[in-house]
NULO-824845 format. One record per residue (C-alpha): x, y, z; residue in three letters; residue number from 0. Coordinates in nm, 4 decimals, always signed. Last residue first. Layout:
BEGIN
rec xx:X&yy:Y&zz:Z&residu:ALA&num:NUM
...
//
This chain:
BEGIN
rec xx:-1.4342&yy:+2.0758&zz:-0.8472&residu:UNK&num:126
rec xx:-1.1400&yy:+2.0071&zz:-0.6420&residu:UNK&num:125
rec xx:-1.2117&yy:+1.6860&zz:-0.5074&residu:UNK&num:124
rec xx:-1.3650&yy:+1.5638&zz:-0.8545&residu:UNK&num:123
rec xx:-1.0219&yy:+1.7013&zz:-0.9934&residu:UNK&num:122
rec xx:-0.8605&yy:+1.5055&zz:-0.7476&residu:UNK&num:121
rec xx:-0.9901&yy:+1.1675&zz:-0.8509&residu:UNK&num:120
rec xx:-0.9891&yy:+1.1824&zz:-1.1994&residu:UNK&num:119
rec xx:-0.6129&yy:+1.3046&zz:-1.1920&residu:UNK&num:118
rec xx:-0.5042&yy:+1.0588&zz:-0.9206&residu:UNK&num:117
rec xx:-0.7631&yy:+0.7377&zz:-1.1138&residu:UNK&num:116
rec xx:-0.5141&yy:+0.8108&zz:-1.4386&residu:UNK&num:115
rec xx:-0.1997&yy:+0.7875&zz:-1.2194&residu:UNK&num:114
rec xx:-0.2901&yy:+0.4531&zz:-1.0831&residu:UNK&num:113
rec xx:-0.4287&yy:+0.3501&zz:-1.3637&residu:UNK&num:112
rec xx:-0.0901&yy:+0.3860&zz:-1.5615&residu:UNK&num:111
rec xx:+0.0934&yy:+0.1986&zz:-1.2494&residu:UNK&num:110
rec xx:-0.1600&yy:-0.0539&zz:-1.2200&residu:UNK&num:109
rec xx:-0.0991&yy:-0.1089&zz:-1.6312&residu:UNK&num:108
rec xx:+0.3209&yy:-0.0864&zz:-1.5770&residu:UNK&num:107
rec xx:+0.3291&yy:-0.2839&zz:-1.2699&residu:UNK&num:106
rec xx:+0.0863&yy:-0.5661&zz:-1.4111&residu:UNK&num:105
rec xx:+0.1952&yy:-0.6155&zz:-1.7350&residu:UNK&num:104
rec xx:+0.5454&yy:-0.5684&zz:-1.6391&residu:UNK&num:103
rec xx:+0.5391&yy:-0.8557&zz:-1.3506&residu:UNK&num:102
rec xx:+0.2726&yy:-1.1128&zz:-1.5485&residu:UNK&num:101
rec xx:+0.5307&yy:-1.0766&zz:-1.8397&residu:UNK&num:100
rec xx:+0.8552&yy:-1.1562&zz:-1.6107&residu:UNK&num:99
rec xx:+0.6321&yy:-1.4211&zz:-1.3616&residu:UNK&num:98
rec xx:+0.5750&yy:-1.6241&zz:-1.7262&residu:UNK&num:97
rec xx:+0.8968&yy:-1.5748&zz:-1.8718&residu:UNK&num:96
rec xx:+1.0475&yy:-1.7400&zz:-1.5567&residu:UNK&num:95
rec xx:+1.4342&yy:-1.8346&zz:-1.6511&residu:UNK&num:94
rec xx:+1.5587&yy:-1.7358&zz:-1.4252&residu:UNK&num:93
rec xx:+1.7655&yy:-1.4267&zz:-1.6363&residu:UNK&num:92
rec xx:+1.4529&yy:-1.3212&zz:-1.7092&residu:UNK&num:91
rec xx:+1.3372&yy:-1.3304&zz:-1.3666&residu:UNK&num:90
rec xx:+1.6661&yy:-1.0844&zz:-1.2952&residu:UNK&num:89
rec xx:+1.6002&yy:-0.8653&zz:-1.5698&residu:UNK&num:88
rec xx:+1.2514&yy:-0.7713&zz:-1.4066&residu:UNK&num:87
rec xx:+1.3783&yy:-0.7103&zz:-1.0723&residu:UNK&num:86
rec xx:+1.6559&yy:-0.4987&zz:-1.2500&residu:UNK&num:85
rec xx:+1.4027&yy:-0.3556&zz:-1.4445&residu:UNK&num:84
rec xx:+1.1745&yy:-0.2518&zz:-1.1448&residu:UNK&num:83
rec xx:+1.4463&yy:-0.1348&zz:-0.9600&residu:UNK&num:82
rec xx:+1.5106&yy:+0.1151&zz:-1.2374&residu:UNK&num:81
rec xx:+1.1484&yy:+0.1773&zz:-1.2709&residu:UNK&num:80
rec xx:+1.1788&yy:+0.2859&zz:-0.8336&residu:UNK&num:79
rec xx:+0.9250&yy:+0.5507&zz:-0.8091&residu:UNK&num:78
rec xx:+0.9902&yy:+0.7100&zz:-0.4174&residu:UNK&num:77
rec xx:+1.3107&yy:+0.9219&zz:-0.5841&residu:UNK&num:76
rec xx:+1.1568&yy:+1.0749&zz:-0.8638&residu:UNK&num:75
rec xx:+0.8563&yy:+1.1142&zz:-0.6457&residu:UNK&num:74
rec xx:+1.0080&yy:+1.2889&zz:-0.4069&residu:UNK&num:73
rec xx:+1.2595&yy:+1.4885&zz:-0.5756&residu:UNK&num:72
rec xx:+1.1076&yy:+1.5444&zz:-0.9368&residu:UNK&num:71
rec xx:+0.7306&yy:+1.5668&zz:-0.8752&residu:UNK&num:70
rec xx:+0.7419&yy:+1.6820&zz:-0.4770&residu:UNK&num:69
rec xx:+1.0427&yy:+1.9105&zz:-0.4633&residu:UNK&num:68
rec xx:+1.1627&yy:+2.0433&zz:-0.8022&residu:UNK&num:67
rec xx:+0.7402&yy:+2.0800&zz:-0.8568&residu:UNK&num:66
rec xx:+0.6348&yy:+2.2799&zz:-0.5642&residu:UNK&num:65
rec xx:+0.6818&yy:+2.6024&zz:-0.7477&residu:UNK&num:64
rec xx:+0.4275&yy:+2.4651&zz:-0.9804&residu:UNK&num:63
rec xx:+0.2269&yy:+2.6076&zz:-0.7154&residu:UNK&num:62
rec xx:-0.0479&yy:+2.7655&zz:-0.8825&residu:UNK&num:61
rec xx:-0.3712&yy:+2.5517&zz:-0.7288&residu:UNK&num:60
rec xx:-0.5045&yy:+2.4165&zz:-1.0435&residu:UNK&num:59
rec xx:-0.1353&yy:+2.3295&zz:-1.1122&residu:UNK&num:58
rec xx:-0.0239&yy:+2.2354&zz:-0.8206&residu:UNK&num:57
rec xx:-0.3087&yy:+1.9991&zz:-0.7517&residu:UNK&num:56
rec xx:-0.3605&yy:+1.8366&zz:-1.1003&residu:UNK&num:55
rec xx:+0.0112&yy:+1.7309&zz:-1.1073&residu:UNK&num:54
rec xx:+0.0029&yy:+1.6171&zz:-0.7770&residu:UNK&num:53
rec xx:-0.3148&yy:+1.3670&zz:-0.8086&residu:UNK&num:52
rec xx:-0.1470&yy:+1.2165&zz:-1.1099&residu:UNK&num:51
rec xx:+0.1961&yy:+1.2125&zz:-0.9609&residu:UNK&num:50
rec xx:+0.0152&yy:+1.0292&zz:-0.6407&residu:UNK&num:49
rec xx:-0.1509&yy:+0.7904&zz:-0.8291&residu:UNK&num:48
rec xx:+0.2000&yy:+0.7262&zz:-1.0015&residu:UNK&num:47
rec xx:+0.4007&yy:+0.6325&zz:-0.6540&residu:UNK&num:46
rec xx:+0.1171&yy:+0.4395&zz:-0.5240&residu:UNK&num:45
rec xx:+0.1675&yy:+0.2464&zz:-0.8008&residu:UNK&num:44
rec xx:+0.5559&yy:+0.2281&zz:-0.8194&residu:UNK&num:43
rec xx:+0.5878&yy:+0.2165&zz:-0.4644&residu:UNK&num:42
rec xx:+0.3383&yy:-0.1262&zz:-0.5020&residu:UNK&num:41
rec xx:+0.4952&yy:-0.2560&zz:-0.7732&residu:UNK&num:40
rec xx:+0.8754&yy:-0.2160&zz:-0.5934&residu:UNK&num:39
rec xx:+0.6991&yy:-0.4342&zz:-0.2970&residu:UNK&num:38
rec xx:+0.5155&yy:-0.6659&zz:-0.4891&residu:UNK&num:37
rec xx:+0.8523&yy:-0.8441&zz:-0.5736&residu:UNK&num:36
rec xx:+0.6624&yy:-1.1078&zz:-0.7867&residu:UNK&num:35
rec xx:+0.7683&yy:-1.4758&zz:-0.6534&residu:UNK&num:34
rec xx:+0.6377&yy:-1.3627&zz:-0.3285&residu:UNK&num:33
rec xx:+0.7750&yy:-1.3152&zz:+0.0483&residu:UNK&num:32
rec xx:+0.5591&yy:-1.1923&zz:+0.3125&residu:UNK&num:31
rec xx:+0.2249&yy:-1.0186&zz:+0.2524&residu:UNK&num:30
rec xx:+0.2298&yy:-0.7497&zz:+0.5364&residu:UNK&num:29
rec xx:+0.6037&yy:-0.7715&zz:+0.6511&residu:UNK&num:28
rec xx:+0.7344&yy:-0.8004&zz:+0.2488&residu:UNK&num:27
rec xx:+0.4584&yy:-0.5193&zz:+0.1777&residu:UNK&num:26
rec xx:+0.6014&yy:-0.2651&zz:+0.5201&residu:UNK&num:25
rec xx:+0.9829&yy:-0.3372&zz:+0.4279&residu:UNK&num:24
rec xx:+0.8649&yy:-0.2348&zz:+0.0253&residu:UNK&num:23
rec xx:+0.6887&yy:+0.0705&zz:+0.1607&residu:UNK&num:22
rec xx:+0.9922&yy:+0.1664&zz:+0.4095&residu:UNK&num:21
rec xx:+1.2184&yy:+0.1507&zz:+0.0935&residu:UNK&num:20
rec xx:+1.0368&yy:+0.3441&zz:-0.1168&residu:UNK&num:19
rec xx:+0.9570&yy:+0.6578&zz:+0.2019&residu:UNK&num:18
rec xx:+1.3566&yy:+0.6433&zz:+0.2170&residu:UNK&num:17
rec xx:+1.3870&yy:+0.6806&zz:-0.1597&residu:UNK&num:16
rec xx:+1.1308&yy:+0.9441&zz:-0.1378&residu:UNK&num:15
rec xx:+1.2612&yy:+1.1448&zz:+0.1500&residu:UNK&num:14
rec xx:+1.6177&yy:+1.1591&zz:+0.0134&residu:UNK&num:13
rec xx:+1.4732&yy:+1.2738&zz:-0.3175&residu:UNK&num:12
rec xx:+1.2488&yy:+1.5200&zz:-0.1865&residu:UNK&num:11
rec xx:+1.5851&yy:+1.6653&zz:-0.0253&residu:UNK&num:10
rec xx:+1.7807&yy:+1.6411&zz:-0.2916&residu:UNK&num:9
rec xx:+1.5620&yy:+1.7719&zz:-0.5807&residu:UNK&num:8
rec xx:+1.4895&yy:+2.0682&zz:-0.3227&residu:UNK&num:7
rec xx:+1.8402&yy:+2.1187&zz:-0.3177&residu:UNK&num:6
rec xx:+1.8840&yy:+2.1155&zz:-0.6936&residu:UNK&num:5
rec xx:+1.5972&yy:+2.4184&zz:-0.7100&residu:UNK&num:4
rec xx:+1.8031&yy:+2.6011&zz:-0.4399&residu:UNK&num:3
rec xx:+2.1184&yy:+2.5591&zz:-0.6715&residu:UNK&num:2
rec xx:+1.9422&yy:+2.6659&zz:-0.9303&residu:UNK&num:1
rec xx:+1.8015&yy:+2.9856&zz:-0.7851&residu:UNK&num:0
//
């Protein structure tokens, strides 16, 4: 059972890291180049509205079995905060206290709305 739970952690994982760096190819192409690296904010965003809509979902719907592979593996591996502190260590390291508090601010408060408008949102869906 474990090592079929671990697996699962893999595979969602693999897909979520891969899914991350598609959505950060897909912002640079769409927006281009910025000071912020909107592409990490964005995964990490999307990334939390997503864990808030999930964790409503399987539970109301019993399939916390689901959890190894969505929660942990794919979204464990689609949320990038260790990219995020490297991005922000780097602007620190600049220099650019302004871009680094403008950066956390606004990846950790979308982030926290994100999640918050998943829950609201699928609980409306399936009340």
């Amino acid at each position: 059972m474990m090592l079929w739970t671990l697996l699962q952690v893999a595979i969602g994982g693999a897909v979520g890291a891969s899914a991350r760096y598609l959505t950060g190819i897909g912002v640079l192409r769409l927006v281009g180049f910025q000071a912020i690296p909107l592409g990490v904010m964005v995964a990490n965003v999307l990334g939390s509205f997503a864990m808030g809509a999930l964790v409503v979902y399987l539970g109301q719907r019993g399939l916390g079995h689901l959890n190894a592979l969505l929660m942990t593996g794919f979204l464990g591996g689609y949320t990038t905060f260790s990219a995020f502190s490297l991005e922000t260590w780097t602007l620190f390291e600049r220099g650019q206290m302004g871009l680094v508090a403008a950066y956390v601010l606004m990846s950790v408060g979308l982030s926290i709305l994100g999640l918050a408008l998943g829950v609201v949102l699928m609980r409306a869906a399936l009340a």
